[in-house]
C-alpha positions in Angstrom: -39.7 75.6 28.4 -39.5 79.9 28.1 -36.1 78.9 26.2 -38.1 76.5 24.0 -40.5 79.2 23.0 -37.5 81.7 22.5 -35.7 79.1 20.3 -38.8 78.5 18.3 -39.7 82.1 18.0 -36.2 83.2 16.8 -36.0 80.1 14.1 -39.0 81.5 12.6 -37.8 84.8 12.1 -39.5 86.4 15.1 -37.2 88.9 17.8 -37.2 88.0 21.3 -37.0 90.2 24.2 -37.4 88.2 27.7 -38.9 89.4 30.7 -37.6 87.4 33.5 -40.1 88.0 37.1 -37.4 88.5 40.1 -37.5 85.4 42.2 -39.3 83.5 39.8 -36.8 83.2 36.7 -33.4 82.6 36.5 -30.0 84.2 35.4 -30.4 81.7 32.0 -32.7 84.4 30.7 -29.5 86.4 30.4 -28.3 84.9 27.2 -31.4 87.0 25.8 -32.4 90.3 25.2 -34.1 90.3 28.5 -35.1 92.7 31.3 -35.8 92.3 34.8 -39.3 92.8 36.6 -41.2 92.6 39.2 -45.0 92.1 39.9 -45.2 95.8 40.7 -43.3 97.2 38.3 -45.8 97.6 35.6 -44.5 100.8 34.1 -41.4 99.6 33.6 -42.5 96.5 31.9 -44.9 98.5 29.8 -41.7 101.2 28.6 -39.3 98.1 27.9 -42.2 96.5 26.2 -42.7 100.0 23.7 -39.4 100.9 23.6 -38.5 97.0 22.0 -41.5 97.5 19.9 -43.0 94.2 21.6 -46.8 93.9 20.3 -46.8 90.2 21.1 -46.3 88.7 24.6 -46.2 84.7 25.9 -46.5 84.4 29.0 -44.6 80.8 30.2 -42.8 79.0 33.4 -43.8 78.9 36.8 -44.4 81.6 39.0 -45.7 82.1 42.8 -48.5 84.1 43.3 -47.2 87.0 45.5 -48.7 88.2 48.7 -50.1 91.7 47.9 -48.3 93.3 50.8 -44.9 92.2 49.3 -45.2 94.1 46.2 -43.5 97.0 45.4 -45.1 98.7 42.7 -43.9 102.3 40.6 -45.7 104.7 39.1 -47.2 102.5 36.7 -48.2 99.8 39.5 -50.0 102.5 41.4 -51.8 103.8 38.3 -53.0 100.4 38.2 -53.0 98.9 41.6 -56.9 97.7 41.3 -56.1 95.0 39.0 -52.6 94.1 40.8 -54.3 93.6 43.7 -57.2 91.4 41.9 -54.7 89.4 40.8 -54.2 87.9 44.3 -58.0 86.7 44.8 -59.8 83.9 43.6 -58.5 80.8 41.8 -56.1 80.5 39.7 -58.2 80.6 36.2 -60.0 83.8 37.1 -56.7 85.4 38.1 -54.7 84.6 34.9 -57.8 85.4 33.1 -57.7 88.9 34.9 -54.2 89.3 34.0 -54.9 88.7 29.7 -57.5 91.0 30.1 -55.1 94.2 31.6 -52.8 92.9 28.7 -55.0 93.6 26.0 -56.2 96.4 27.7 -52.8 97.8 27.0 -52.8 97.1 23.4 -51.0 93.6 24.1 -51.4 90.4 22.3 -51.5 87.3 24.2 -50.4 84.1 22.5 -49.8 80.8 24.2 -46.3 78.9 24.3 -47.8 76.6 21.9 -48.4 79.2 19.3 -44.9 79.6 19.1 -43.8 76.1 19.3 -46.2 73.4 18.5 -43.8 70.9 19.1 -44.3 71.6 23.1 -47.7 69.4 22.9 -49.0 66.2 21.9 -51.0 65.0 19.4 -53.3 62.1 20.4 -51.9 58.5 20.7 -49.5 56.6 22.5 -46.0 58.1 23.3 -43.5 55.8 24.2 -43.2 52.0 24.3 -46.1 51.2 26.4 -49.8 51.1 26.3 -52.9 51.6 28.8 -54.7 48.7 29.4 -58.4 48.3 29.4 -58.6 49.0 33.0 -56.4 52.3 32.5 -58.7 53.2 30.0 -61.7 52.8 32.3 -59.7 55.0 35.0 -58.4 58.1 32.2 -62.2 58.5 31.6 -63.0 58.4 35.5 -60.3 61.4 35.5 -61.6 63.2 32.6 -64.9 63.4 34.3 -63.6 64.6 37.4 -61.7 67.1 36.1 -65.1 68.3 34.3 -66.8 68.3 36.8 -64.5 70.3 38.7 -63.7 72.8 36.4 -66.8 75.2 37.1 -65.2 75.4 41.0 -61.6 76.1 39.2 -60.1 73.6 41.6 -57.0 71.8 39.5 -56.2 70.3 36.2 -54.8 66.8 37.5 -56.9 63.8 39.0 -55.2 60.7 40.0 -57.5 57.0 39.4 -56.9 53.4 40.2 -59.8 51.1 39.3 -62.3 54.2 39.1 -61.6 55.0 42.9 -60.4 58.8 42.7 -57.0 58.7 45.2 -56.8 62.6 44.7 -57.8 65.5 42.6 -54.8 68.5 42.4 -55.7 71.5 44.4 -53.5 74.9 45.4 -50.3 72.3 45.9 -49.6 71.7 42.6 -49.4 67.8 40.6 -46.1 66.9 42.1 -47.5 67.1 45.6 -50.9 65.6 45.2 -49.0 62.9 43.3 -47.0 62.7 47.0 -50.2 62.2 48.6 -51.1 59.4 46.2 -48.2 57.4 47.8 -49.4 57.7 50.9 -53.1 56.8 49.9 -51.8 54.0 47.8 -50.0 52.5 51.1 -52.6 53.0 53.4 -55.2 51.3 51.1 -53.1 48.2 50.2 -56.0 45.8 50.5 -57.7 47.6 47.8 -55.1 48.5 45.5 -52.7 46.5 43.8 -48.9 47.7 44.1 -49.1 49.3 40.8 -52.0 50.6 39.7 -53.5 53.8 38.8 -53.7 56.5 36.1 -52.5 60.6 36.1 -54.8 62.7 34.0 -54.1 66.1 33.5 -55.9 68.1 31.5 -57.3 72.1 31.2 -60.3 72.5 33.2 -63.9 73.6 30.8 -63.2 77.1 30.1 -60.2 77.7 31.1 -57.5 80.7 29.5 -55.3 78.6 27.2 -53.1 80.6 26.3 -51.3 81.6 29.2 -52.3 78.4 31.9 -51.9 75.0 30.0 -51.4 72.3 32.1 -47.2 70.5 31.9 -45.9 67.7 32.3 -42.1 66.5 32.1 -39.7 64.5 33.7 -40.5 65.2 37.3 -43.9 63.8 36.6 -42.4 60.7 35.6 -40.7 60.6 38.9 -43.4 61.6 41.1 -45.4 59.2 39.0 -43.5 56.2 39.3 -42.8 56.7 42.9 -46.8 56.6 43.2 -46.6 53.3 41.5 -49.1 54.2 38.8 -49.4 52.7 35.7 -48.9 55.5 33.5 -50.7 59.2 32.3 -52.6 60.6 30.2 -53.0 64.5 29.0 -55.3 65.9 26.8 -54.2 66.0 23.4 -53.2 69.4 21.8 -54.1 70.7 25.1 -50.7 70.1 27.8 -47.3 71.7 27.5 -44.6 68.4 27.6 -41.4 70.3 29.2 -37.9 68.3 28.0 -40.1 66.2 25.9 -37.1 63.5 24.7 -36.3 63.1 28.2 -39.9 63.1 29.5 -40.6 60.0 27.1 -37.2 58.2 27.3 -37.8 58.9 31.3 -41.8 56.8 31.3 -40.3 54.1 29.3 -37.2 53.2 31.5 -40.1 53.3 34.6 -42.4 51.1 32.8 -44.8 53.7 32.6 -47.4 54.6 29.5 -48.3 58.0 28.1 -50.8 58.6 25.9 -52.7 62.1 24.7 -56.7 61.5 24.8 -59.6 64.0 23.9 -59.8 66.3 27.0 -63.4 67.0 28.6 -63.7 70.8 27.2 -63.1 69.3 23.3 -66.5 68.8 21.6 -67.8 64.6 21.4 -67.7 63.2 18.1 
């Protein structure tokens, strides 16, 4: 997806300089103007950033949040080690949120991956060969509501629902691993639950900083999905970043699986 963003930026006339986070990103990046960094190594990232001219900045791809006594920080990272070290408390909305803030501070602009390329999310509808059903329907609007109602805890941005019973809402493990779980649940509760059956629903929680934490999806959801046996997902229109999106489609329709963008909780009710 960062490579997407880069493509996209570069067809539309816009330079590209890549950061790539040690131990996070890979040697792809090199293939770009790029520079190594590291979550301490602020003043570094803020030279490279000035001496490129860089007044925009995306912020994309999946990172671990460090353990603050792992970071090694320079000059810059010690000038500004109050805010590094906030960035390791509370959830994960309040720390990214924290992090656009220092940005700016700087004299930054933040804009989200799909700023750049539009074509990473979906519009509303069906994509693919295969449609919800009215019982699907009934569960994507039990997930919407949990994910609502969840948001003011900034708890997660997936909920998983089979015939309105919730089988799991995504914490600090991430969608792959709560859709692991869902196996599990599904098995134990056989009697209950039909072999497939269920809906993934992912979606930003209310308030949450879009430009730099959309929810993705892509083909490993598909995977984890179909091994849950659900019936298919559903993300928030306009509103989830669809990694490898040909193959993300192509991969639902060979599992028999639907995917469909629906208004998200945080979009107003017409």
């Amino acid at each position: 997806m960062p490579f997407t963003v880069a493509d996209a930026a570069i067809a539309a006339g816009r330079p590209v300089h890549i950061f790539g986070i040690r131990g996070s990103a890979g040697s792809s990046i090199e293939a770009y103007p790029h520079s190594w960094i590291s979550f301490g190594t602020v003043g570094h990232f803020l030279r490279v950033m000035k001496k490129n001219n860089c007044n925009e900045l995306v912020i994309v791809g999946g990172v671990k949040r460090p353990k603050w006594w792992t970071i090694r920080v320079d000059l810059g990272g010690i000038t500004n080690a109050p805010a590094l070290l906030g960035w390791t408390i509370g959830g994960d909305n309040s720390v990214l949120s924290g992090i656009v803030a220092f940005i700016e501070d700087k004299g930054l602009t933040v804009l989200g991956a799909h700023e750049i390329a539009p074509e990473l999310v979906a519009g509303r509808g069906v994509l693919g060969k295969h449609k919800p059903s009215k019982e699907d329907r009934a569960d994507i609007e039990t997930g919407l509501k949990v994910i609502a109602a969840l948001g003011a805890l900034d708890v997660g941005q997936a909920a998983v629902v089979a015939r309105k019973y919730v089988l799991a809402v995504e914490a600090a493990e991430g969608t792959d691993l709560m859709l692991e779980r869902c196996k599990d649940l599904k098995q134990w509760g056989r009697r209950r639950l039909n072999k497939r059956s269920g809906v993934l629903v992912k979606c930003p929680k209310p308030g949450q900083e879009r430009r730099i934490d959309l929810p993705t999806v892509g083909p490993e959801t598909v995977r984890h999905a179909a091994a849950a046996d659900l019936c298919g997902i559903a993300i928030a229109a306009n509103d989830v970043l669809i990694a490898d999106r040909e193959e993300f489609i192509a991969a639902a329709d060979a599992a028999g699986l639907f995917v469909i963008g629906v208004e998200g909780p945080s979009e107003p009710t017409a």
